[in-house]
Each structure stands twice: as structure tokens, then as C-alpha cells.
C-alpha positions, 0 to 999 in steps of 0.5 A: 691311883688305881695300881696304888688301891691294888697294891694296898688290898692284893694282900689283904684278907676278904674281911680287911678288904670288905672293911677297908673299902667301906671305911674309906667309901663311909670316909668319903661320904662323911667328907662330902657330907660336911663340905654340903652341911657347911656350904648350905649352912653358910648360904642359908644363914647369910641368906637369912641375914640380908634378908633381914637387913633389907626387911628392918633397913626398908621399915626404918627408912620408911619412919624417917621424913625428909623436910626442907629444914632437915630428917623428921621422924615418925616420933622424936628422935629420942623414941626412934630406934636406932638399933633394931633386932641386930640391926643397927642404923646410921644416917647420912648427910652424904659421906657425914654421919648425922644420925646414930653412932657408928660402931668402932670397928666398922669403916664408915667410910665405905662408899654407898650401894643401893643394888643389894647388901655388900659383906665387909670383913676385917680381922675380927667382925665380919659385918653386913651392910645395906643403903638406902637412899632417903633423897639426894642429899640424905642416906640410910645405911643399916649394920647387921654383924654376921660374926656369929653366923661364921662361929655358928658355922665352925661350931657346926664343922667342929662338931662334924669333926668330933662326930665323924671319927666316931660315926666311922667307927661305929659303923665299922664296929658294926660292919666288922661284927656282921662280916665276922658273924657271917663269915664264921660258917667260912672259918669253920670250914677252913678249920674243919679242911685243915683238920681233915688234912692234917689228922685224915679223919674224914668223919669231921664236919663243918659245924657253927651255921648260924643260917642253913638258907643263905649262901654260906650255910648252902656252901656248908650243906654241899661240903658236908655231903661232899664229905660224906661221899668221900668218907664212904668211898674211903671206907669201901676202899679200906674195907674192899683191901681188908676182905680182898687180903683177908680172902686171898691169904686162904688160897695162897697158904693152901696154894703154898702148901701143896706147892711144898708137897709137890716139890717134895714129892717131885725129888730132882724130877725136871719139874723141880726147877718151874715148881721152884719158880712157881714157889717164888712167885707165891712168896712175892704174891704173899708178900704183895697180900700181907703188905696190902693188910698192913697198909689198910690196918695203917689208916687209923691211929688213935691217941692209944697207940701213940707213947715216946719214941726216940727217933735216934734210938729207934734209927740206930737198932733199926741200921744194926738189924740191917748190917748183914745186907750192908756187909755184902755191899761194903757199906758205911752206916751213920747214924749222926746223934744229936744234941737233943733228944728226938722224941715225939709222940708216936706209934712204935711199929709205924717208925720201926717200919718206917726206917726198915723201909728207908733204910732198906731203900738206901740199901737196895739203890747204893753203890758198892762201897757207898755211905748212908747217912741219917742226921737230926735237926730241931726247930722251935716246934718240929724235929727234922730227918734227913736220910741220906745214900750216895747210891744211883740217884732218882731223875727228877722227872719220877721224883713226885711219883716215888711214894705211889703204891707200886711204882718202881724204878726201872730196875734192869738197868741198875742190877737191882732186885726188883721190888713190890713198889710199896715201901715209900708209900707205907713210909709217906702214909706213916708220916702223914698218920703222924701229922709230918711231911716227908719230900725226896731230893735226888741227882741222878748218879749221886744219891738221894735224900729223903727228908721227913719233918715231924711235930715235937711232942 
């Protein structure tokens, strides 16, 4: 029993359990309820009926005077009643009836009992009979019909039946909406986290607190300034990235312009050679500081930079700047069109950058003679990519660190160029400023597969 209840709320909400459990319990409490009202009304009301035969039956009997000559009432027999508030009498010359008119439906042959009153029931009355003996020869026995206490007593469980479903009802409307009223704070948080997550706009806030005093509305109190802090620390990143790209462009042009002068100035000067190094270094520290401005600038996308962009065609020129650095590898480049058009909402440069980056990604990890492949697919509300290599694979332990900043493969052992590490990362912050999803599935020595979902238009 207890395993069957688990099964049933496991897999509800906290509002259908909440309810669930107290439609049930209110259930329950209904039930018992009826089964107390219907035995205690029943009890009480036959209670109340053998008191009164044994009341009315005793007062009749004490009317009635036992002669040598026979029963001698009160007054005349005409004027001693024989039926008395429900209750009707017989008198007996031992099992003879002399005295009253029995009823049709009552068995007049049932043997005496002085102790108490005795229940006889048969399929259509219900009757309640009592005996008293006048002397050894003559008896009284008095008739109460209890019919009407049974019909008093179903009227009664059919209108618990009636009111019951509706006062489970009731209650449950009420329950639902105090439970819909007070969980209302917990709606809007989730909704407010699910739009934080999707846009990154973490200026949002849980609004909708009908009490700041109870537990929901302190809940709603302490994420806000949860929010808070992080909003502030994600804008002194942002702003520490901007001044910090922003402050070392300066020194590095001045940097690179005197290098320049230097080189010139040096001739075939044995310098020449570690000068020139210096100068390469530079342009990498150059491109690690551009990149840095990018990927700051990138963090916001308002609806203003957003138009249509058709993912084919943005793909497709995107491989054909590209195909000077496949020539020198003999690689095959596919660009699969497909049956409907690819065209979503989005930032022009973001998705030039965006396939720039996968693309050269592909380019820079194949093997010689090797294919890459981009195809697209369309469910009822999103567009999918898949960008496809046939180049070294990634081994699964690094496939989760692939798009942090800076993480690079390890490319001494691939005859690769070593990179800056950010390309996967501006293409999962791109993704993800476009509410999308982007995953990496690889299998070391076979090639890799990046697979970026999208909402349509």
C-alpha cells in the first residue's frame, strides 16, 4: 500500500501532492463521518422508540383491571385507546388475541418476552414489540412500527452521499486556490531563472510577492540579492575585460611600432632573428587582446542587432573564404542544402564569426585528404547544425572542457599550430546570446561533430 501511494505522488508536482493527499485525507474524514452520523442516528432513534413503547405500553397496562369475570378497563372499552402516540396494543388471553386488531403484516404469533423490547423485521416493516404481563393468564403486548426510523436513517446517508462530493469539492477549490495564491512567488522565480537562463539578462527580478513576511516572499528577498551580487560581479568582469583590452591595445601598437622600427634599422643584424620572434609574439599577444574586446562587446545582443540570416548561405560563403587554407590540405567541403530555408533571427557577424570559427576548427584538427561536412535539419520549432570533420578526434575525457576560454588540445602531438584557446568559446557564447545549445561528440581518430541547435524565427 505504502509503495503504491509512492508510485502515485513520486511523479507529481508539490501542488497535486499537497491536494491529492488532502482530497484523500478530507475523503477519509467524510467517510468515517457518515459511518459515526449514520450508526449514532440509528442508535439514538431506536433508543428513543423503546423508550417510548416501554413508557406507553407500561401507562396502558396499568388502565387495564384484571377481575374474576375478565379485563376490566379504566373506562369502557369503547373509550380506552387502543393505539397511542405510534403505538399500538394487543391484549392476550395467553397466545389468543382478545383485545385490539392486530396489524396485517405483523406475526401475532411470536412467542412473549417480559425483559425488553425485541426488533421483528420482515421485508417491508421493520416493527418494535414489548410484553407485559397483566397476570398468568392475560398479556399486553404493544406494537411501535420503526419503518420510518430506517427511511429517516437513509434519507440522512443520502444526503451525506449528495453533500459529501460536493463538500470535497469545495474544499479542494478553496485548498487549490490558497496553494495556487501562495505558491505564485515560486512560479515567478522559476519563470524569472528560466528567462535569466535562456536571455543572460541578469538584470531581471522575481516580482509577483503578495507577502514579503512569509517564507515564500523571504525566499524571493534573498534571491534578488543573490541576484544582485552576481549582476554586479558580471558587470566588473565585463568592465574589468573592456579597460584591461582597452589599456593594453595602447602599449602593444607602441610596442609593435617600435619593433617595426628596430627590425628595420637592424638590417641582417644577428638580432634580426629574436627580434623577428619578439614581433610574433606580439601579434599573438595582439590577437589574444582583440579577441578578449570581442568576447566582452559579444555579452549583449539587443533585439536591434538581430535581422534574418540564412544559415545555408551564411555557411556556404563562409567555407568559400576558407578554401585557400583547405587547398593546402586537399580537403573536401560540403555544404548539404537543405529542403527548407535556415533562417532564424540573428546577429550577422555573430554567425560569420561563428561558422569562421568552426570551420577553421575543422580545418585546423583534419587530416590530410579529409572531408567537412555541414548539413541542416528542422523540427517543428528549432533548426538543427551539424558540423562535421573526419579529422583526429577529441578523447572523451576533454569533450566538457572544449568551449572554456583558453583550453587547448595538446597540439604537439598533432603537428598542429598552436592556438589562442578561444574559438569554441566565442561560438558557445554566440549560441547561447541566440537562446540555442551547442554539444561536441568526437571518437578519437575519426573526427569530431559539433552540433548547434537554434530557435526558428
Amino acid at each position: 500500500m505504502v509503495m503504491w501511494w509512492r508510485s502515485i505522488m513520486i511523479k507529481r508536482s508539490i501542488k497535486a501532492k499537497i491536494l491529492l493527499f488532502y482530497t484523500v485525507f478530507f475523503g477519509i474524514l467524510i467517510a468515517l463521518n457518515i459511518l459515526f452520523i449514520v450508526s449514532l442516528s440509528e442508535s439514538s432513534l431506536v433508543n428513543e422508540a423503546t423508550q417510548k413503547i416501554v413508557e406507553i405500553t407500561q401507562h396502558a397496562a396499568y388502565d387495564i383491571e384484571i377481575e374474576d369475570d375478565g379485563i376490566k378497563m379504566d373506562a369502557d372499552e369503547d373509550d380506552f385507546e387502543f393505539y397511542e402516540d405510534g403505538v399500538l396494543f394487543l391484549i392476550y388471553d395467553e397466545q389468543t388475541i382478545v383485545y385490539g386488531n392486530p396489524p396485517a403484516l405483523f406475526d401475532t404469533t411470536l412467542p412473549f418476552t417480559f425483559s425488553e423490547p425485541l426488533r421483528e423485521h420482515n421485508d417491508q416493516i421493520d416493527w418494535l414489540y414489548y410484553d407485559i404481563a397483566l397476570d398468568s393468564q392475560y398479556v399486553v403486548r404493544g406494537l411501535y412500527n420503526i419503518t420510518n426510523i430506517d427511511r429517516s436513517v437513509t434519507q440522512v446517508i443520502n444526503t451525506l452521499l449528495i453533500l459529501s462530493p460536493i463538500l470535497v469539492l469545495f474544499s479542494l477549490g478553496g485548498g487549490y486556490l490558497i496553494i495556487r495564491r501562495n505558491f505564485k512567488p515560486l512560479k515567478s522565480i522559476y519563470h524569472t531563472a528560466e528567462d535569466i537562463e535562456q536571455s543572460k539578462d541578469f538584470s531581471k527580478r522575481v516580482e509577483g510577492v503578495s507577502n514579503p513576511k512569509d517564507e515564500f516572499g523571504k525566499l524571493t528577498k534573498m534571491i534578488n540579492q543573490m541576484l544582485d551580487q552576481i549582476e554586479i560581479s558580471i558587470n566588473r568582469e565585463k568592465s574589468f575585460s573592456s579597460n584591461v583590452s582597452h589599456e593594453l591595445r595602447t602599449p602593444l601598437a607602441v610596442m609593435r611600432a617600435q619593433l617595426e622600427l628596430t627590425l628595420e634599422k637592424a638590417g641582417k643584424s644577428p638580432l634580426t632573428s629574436d627580434l623577428n620572434v619578439l614581433m610574433q609574439q606580439l601579434f599573438h599577444l595582439e590577437s589574444i587582446v582583440t579577441q578578449l574586446l570581442e568576447l566582452a562587446r559579444m555579452r549583449v545582443l539587443t533585439k536591434d542587432d538581430l535581422e534574418p540570416i540564412d544559415l545555408y548561405d551564411t555557411a556556404l560563403y563562409v567555407g568559400e573564404s576558407m578554401s585557400h587554407m583547405m587547398t593546402k590540405k586537399n580537403l573536401t567541403f560540403f555544404v548539404i542544402k537543405p529542403d527548407f530555408d535556415p533562417i532564424i533571427s540573428a546577429n550577422q557577424v555573430m554567425m560569420v564569426r561563428l561558422f569562421t570559427n568552426l570551420i577553421q576548427n575543422a580545418i585546423k584538427y583534419n587530416v590530410e585528404q579529409g572531408r567537412i561536412e555541414i548539413l541542416f535539419t528542422k523540427t517543428a520549432n528549432e533548426i538543427h547544425i551539424d558540423v562535421k570533420d573526419t579529422g583526429i578526434g577529441i578523447e572523451e575525457t576533454h569533450l566538457n572542457d572544449v568551449f572554456n576560454p583558453f583550453y587547448q588540445v595538446d597540439s604537439s602531438r598533432f603537428n598542429v599550430d598552436k592556438s589562442i584557446g578561444l574559438g569554441l568559446s566565442f561560438v558557445k557564447e554566440i549560441v547561447l546570446l541566440h537562446q540555442g545549445s551547442v554539444s561536441v561528440k568526437s571518437i578519437k581518430g575519426q573526427g569530431t561533430t559539433f552540433h548547434l541547435i537554434f530557435p526558428l524565427s
